[in-house]
Backbone as CSV, one residue per row, in Angstrom:
resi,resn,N_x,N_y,N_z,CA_x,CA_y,CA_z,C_x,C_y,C_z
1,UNK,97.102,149.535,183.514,97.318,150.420,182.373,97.908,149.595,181.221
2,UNK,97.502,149.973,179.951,97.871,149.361,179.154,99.140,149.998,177.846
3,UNK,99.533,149.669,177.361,99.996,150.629,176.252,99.404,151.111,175.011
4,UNK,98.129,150.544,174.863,97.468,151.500,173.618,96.190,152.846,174.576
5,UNK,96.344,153.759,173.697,95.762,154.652,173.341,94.814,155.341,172.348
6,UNK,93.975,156.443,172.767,93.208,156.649,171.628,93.988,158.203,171.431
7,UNK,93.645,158.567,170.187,94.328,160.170,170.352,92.963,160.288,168.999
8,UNK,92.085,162.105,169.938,91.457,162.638,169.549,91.537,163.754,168.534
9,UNK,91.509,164.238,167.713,91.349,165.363,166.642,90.016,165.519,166.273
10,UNK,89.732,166.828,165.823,88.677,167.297,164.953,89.263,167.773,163.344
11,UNK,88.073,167.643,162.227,88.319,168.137,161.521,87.455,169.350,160.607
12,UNK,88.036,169.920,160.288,86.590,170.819,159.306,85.884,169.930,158.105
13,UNK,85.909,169.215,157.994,85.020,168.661,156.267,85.319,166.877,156.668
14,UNK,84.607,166.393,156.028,84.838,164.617,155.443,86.460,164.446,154.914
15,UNK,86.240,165.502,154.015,87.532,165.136,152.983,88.875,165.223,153.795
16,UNK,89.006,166.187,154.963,90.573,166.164,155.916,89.967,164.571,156.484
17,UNK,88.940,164.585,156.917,88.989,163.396,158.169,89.450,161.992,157.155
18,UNK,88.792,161.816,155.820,89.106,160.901,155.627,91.157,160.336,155.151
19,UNK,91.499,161.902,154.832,92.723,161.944,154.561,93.734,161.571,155.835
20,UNK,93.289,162.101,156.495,94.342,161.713,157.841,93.950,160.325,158.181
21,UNK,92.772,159.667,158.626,92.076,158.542,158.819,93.173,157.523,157.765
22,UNK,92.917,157.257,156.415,93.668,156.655,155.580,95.387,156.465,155.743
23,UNK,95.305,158.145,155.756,97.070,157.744,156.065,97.806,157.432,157.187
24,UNK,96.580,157.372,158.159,97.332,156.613,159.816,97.289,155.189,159.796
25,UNK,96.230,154.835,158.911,96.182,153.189,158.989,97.108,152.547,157.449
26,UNK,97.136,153.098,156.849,97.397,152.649,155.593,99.088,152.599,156.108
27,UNK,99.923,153.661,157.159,101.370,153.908,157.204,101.294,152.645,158.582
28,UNK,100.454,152.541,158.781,100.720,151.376,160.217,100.775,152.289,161.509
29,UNK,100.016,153.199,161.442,100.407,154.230,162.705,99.261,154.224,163.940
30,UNK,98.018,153.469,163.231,96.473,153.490,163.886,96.201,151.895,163.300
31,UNK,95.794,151.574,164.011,94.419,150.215,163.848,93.861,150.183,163.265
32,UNK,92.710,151.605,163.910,91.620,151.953,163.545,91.099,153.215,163.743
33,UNK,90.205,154.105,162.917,90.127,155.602,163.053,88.555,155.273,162.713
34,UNK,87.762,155.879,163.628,86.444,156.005,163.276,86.246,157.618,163.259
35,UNK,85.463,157.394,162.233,85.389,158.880,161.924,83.737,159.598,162.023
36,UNK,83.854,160.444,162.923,82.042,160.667,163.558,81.857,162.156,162.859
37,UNK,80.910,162.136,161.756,80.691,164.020,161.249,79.152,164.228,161.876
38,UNK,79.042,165.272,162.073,77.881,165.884,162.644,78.293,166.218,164.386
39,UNK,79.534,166.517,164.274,79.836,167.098,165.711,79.364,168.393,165.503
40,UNK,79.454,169.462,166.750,79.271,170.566,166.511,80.066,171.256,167.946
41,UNK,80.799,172.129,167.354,81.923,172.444,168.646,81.626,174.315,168.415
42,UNK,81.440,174.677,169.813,81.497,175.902,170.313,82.619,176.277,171.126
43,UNK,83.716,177.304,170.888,84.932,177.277,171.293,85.324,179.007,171.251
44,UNK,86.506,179.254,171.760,86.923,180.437,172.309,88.514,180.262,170.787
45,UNK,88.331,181.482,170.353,89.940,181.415,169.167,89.713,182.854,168.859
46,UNK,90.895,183.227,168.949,91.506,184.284,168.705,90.742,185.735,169.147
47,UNK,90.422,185.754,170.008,89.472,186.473,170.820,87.638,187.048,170.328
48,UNK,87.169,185.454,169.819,85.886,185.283,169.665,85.686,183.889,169.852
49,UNK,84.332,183.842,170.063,83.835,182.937,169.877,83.215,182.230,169.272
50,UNK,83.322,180.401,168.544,82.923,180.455,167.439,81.893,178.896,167.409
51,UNK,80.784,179.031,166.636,80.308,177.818,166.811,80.505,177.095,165.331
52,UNK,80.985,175.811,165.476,81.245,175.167,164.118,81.210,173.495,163.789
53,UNK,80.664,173.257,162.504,80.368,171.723,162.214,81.507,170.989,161.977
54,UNK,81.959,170.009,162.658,83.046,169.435,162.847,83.000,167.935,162.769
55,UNK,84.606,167.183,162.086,84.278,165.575,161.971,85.219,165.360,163.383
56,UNK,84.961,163.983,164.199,85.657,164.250,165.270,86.519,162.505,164.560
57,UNK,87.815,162.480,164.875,88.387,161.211,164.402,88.671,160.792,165.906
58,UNK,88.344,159.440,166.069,89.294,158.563,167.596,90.069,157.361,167.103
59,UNK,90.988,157.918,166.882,92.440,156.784,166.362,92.528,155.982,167.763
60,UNK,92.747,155.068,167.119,92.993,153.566,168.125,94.715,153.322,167.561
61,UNK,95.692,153.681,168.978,96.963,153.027,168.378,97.706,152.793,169.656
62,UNK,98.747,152.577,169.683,99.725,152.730,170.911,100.445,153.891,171.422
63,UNK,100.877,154.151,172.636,101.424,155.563,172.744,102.657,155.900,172.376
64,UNK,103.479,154.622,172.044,104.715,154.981,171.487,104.200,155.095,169.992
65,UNK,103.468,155.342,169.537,103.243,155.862,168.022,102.578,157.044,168.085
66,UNK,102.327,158.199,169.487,101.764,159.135,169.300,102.700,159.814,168.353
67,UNK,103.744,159.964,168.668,104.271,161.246,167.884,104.399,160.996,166.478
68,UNK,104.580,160.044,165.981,104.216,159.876,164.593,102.711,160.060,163.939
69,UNK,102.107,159.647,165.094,100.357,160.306,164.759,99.999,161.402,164.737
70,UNK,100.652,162.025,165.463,100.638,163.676,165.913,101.196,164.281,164.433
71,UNK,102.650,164.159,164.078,103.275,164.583,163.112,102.377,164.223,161.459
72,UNK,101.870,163.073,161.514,100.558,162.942,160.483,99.194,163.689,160.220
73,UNK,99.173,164.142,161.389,97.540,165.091,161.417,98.350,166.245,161.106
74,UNK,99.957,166.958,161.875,100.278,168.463,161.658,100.210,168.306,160.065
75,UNK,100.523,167.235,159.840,101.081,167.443,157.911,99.944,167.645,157.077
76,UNK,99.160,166.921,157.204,97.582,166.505,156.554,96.569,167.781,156.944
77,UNK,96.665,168.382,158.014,95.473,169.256,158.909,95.386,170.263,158.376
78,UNK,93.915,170.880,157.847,93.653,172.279,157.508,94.022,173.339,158.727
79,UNK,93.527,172.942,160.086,93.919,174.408,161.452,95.129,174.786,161.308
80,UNK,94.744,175.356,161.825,96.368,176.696,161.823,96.658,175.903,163.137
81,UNK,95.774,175.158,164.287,96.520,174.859,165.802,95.607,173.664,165.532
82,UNK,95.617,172.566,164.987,94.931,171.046,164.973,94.686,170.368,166.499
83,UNK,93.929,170.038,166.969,93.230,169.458,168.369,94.756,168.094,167.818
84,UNK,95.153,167.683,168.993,95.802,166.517,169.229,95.809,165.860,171.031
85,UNK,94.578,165.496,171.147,94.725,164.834,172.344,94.540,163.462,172.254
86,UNK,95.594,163.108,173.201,96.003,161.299,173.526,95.108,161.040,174.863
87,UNK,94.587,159.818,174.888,93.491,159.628,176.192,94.383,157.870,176.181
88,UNK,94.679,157.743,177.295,95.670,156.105,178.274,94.232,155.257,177.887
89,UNK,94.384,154.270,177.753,93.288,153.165,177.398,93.898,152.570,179.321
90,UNK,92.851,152.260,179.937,93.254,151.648,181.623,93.460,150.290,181.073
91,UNK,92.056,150.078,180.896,91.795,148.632,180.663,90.578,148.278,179.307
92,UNK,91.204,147.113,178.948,90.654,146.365,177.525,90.686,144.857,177.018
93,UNK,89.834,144.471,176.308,89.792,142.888,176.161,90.887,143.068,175.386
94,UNK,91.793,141.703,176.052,92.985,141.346,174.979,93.330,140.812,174.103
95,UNK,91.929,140.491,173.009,92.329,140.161,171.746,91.722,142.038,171.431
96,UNK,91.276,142.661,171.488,91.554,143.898,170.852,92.668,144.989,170.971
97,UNK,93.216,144.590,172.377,94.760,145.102,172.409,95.823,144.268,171.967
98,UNK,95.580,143.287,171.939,96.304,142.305,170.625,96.389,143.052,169.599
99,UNK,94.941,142.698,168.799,94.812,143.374,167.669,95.498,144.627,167.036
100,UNK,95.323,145.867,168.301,95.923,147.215,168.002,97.464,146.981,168.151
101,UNK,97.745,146.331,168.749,99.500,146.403,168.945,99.739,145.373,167.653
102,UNK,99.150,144.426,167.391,99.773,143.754,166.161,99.220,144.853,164.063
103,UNK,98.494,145.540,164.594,98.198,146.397,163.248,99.050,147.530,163.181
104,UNK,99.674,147.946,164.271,100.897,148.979,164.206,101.967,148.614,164.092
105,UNK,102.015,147.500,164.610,103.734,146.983,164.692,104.331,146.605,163.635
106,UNK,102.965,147.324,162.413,103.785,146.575,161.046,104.272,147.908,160.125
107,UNK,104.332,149.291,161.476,104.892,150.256,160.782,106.025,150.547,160.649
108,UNK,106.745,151.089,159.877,108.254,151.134,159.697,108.653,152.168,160.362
């Protein structure tokens, strides 16, 4: 097991994904955020069901920076309940977990 992580969100439009995307890497909180539009998510909320076009972001960071990542999407996020799931990275080449631990570690 390693110590970086990816942590998943969706967004409604380009314009949230690219806002959160920017301000995780730009604050030192993510590596890297690739940002995938043309998802399409069918889901259960508030007692319907709803089908909808969605950007999906996979932040690349460490897990001791989830909660600062987390607290960046609540601030930035159009949902009323924003997707925030963290997924353990097992295993990875170690100049790219290099990489991710040396592009965060320059957050304050």
């Amino acid at each position: 097991m390693t110590d970086a992580c990816m942590i998943l969100t969706t967004c409604g439009s380009e314009e949230t994904a690219l806002t959160i995307a920017s301000a995780l890497v730009d604050q030192g909180f993510a590596a890297c955020v690739n940002i995938l539009p043309g998802l399409k998510s069918y889901y259960y909320f508030k007692g319907e069901t709803h089908l909808d076009e969605e950007v999906l972001l996979v932040i690349k960071t460490t897990k001791d920076r989830y909660d600062r990542v987390a607290e960046v999407i609540a601030d930035l996020h159009t949902y009323e309940i924003p997707e925030i799931l963290m997924v353990p990275v097992e295993q990875g080449s170690a100049s790219i977990l290099d990489w991710i631990r040396g592009s965060v570690s320059r957050a304050v």
